[in-house]
C-alpha positions in Angstrom: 6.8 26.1 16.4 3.9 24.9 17.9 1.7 27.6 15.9 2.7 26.4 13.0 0.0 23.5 11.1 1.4 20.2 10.0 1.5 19.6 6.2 -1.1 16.8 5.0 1.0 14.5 3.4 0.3 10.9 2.1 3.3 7.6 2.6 3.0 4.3 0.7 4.4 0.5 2.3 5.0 -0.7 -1.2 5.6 -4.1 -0.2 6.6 -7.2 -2.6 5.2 -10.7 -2.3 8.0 -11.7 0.1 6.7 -9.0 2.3 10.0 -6.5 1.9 8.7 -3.1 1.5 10.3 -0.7 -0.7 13.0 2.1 0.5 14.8 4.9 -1.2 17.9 6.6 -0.4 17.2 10.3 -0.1 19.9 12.7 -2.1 19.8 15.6 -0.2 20.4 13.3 3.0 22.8 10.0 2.0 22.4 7.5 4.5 19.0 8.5 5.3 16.1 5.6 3.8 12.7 6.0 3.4 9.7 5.3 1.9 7.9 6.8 -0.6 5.4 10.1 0.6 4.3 13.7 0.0 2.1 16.2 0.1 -1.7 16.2 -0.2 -2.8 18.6 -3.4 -5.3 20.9 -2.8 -8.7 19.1 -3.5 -7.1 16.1 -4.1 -8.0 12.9 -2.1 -5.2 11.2 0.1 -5.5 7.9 -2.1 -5.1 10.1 -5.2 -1.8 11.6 -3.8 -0.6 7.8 -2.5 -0.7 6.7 -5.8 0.7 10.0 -7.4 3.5 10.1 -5.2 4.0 6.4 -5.6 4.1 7.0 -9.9 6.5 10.7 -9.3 8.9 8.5 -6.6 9.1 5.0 -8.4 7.8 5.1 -12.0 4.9 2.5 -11.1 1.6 3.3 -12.5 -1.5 2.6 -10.4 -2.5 -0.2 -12.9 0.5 -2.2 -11.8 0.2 -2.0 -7.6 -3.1 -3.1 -5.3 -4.1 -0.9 -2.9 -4.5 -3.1 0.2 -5.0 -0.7 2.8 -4.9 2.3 5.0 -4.0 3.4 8.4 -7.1 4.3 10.8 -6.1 7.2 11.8 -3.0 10.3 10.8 0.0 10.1 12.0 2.1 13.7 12.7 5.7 14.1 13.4 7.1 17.4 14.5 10.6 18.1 12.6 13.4 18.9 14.6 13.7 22.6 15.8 17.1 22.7 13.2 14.7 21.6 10.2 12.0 23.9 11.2 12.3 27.3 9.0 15.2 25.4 6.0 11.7 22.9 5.1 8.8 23.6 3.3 9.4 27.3 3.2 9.2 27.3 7.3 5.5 26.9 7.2 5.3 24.3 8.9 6.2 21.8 12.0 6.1 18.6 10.6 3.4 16.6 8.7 0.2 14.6 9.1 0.3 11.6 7.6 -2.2 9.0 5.9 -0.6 6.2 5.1 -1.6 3.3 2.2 -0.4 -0.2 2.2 0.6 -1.1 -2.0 1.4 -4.7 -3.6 3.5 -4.8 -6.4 4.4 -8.3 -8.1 6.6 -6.6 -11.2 10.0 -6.3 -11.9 12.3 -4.4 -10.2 13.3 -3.1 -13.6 9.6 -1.5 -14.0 10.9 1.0 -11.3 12.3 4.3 -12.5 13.4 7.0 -9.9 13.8 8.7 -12.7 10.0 9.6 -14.0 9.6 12.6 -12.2 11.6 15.0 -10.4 14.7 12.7 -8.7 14.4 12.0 -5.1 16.2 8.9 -4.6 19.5 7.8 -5.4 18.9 4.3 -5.5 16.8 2.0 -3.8 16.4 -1.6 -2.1 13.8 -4.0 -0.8 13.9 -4.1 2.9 12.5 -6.0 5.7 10.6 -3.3 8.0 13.1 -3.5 10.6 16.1 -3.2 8.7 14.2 -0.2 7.1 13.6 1.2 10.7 17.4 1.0 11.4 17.9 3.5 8.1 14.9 5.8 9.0 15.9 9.0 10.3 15.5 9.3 13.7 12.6 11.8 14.1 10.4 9.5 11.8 10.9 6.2 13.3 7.8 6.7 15.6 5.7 7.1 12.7 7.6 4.3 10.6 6.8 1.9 13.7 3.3 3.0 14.2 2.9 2.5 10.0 4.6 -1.2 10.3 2.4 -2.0 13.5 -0.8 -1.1 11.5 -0.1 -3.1 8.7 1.5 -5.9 10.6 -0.6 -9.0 10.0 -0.8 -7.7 5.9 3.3 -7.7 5.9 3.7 -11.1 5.8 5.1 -12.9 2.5 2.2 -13.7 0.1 
């Protein structure tokens, strides 16, 4: 395992005006919440993939989010050694993440989990640490090290 290279990958904190932050319900794992992310295209530039992932995951276009801001530094997770080999074609040990806090001020209706391939079941506005309670349990370190960087920007508007 510890060969193997993490995957780039990009996560958005799409966060409303009352500072909830949008979570989806993963279909291959019920139960299991989280927030929108992916990988990093080659060539592409991680706040091109945020705001890919963010259209492919929720149906919102760039034109209708803010881009507010972006952690300092990656954040990697190792997946657990029963993952390792079933994900991403076993080339990898977890991912390396850059992560970009969103506003949206829409509807909820604009949201379609539908636009692209279907990774969510449904989905909910969450305070962070109800969202940390939902989070599987190998990503909460990264979850709390995203909400801890975006702390003072979490805050109702």
């Amino acid at each position: 395992m510890a060969s193997l290279p993490y995957r780039p990958c990009v996560g958005v904190v799409l966060a409303n005006p009352a500072g909830l932050v949008f979570a989806g319900e993963r279909l291959d794992t019920p139960g299991a919440w989280q927030m929108p992310q992916g990988g990093i295209d080659a060539g592409e530039a991680p706040s091109d993939a945020a705001l890919r992932e963010l259209r492919e995951e929720t149906g919102l276009s760039p034109e209708a989010v803010a881009l507010e801001a972006e952690t300092p530094d990656w954040i990697s997770y190792d997946l657990p050694d029963d993952l390792i080999g079933r994900v991403w074609g076993g080339r990898y040990r977890g991912q390396r993440q850059k992560w970009f806090l969103m506003r949206y001020g829409g509807p909820d209706s604009a949201v379609d989990l539908a636009a692209h391939e279907v990774e969510f079941g449904r989905w909910r506005w969450m305070a962070p640490a109800d969202l940390m309670e939902h989070i599987v349990p190998f990503k909460r370190d990264v979850y709390r090290a995203v909400f801890d960087a975006f702390a003072n920007r979490l805050l109702p508007s």
